[in-house]
C-alpha positions as a printed Julia matrix, in Angstrom:
100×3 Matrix{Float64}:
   1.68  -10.89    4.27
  -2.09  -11.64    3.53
  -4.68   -9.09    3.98
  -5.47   -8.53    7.72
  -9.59   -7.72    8.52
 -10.09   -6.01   11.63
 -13.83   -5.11   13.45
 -14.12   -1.74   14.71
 -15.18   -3.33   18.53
 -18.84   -2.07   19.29
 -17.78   -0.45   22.26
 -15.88    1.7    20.26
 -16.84    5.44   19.78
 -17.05    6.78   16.34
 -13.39    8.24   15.74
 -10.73    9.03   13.65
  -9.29    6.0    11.55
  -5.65    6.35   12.55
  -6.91    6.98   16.1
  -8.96    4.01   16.18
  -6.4     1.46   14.5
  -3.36    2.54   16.76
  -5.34    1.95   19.69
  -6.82   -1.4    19.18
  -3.99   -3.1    17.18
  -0.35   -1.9    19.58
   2.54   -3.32   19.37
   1.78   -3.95   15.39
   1.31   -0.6    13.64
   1.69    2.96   14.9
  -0.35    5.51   14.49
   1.94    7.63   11.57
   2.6     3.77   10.23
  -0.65    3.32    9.87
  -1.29    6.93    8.5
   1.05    5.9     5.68
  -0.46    2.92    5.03
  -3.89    5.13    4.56
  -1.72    7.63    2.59
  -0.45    4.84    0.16
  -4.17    3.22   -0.62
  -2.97    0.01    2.2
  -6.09    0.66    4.46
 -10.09    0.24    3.37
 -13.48    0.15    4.17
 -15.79   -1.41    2.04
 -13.79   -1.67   -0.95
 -12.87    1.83   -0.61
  -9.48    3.71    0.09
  -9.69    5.12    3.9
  -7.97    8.29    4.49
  -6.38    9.06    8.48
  -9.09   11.55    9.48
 -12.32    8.98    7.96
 -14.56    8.74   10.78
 -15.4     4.78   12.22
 -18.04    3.48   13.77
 -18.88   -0.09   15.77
 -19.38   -2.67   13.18
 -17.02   -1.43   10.4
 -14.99   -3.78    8.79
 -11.61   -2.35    7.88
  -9.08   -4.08    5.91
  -5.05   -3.81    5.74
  -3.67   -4.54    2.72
   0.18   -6.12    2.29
   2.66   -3.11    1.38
   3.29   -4.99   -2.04
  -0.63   -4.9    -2.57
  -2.19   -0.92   -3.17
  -4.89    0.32   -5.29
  -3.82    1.41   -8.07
  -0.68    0.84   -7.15
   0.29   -2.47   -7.92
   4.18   -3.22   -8.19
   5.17   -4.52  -11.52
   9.0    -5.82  -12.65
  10.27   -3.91  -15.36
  10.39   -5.19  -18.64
  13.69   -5.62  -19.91
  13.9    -5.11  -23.89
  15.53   -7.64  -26.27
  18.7    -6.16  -27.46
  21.94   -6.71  -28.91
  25.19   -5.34  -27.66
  27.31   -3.99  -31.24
  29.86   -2.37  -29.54
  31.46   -1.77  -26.13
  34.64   -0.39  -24.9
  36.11    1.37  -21.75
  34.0     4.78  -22.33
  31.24    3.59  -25.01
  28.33    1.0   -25.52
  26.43    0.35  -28.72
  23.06   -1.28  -28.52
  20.61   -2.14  -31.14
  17.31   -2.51  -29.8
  13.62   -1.91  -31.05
  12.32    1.17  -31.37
  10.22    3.15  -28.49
């Protein structure tokens, strides 16, 4: 999914975020979807995080983030350590890996 801009209509009244977004984007996002998307960093205006209850006016430019995509939040694989299997049996495993 690629980040998804969205105009707060001018014939909008200045509202609640979640409010707003429910109500001129149905059928794609609820309103507690979209307060989780808030919730996880997913939603912004001007380059900053935008909570449920942040106020919008006409002319705002908000932006939706893909789930994979947060800030501060960014998804990373984890890093699997070089190691060597010693010993292994039925009830124990010996590794020798670096240390840390």
């Amino acid at each position: 999914m690629q980040i998804r801009e969205f105009i707060i209509p001018e014939n909008v009244n200045p509202d609640r975020a979640d409010r707003i977004l429910a109500a001129h984007l149905p059928g794609e996002y609820s309103r507690s979807a979209l307060a989780r998307l808030m919730r996880k960093g997913l939603v912004t205006l001007r380059d900053r995080s935008v909570r449920p209850s942040t106020i919008l006016s006409p002319g705002d430019k908000v932006e939706l983030l893909p789930e994979d995509r947060g800030t501060g939040r960014a998804r990373m694989e984890p890093e699997v350590p070089d190691f060597i299997v010693v010993m292994e049996d039925h009830d124990l495993i010996v590794v020798d890996k670096p240390a840390g």
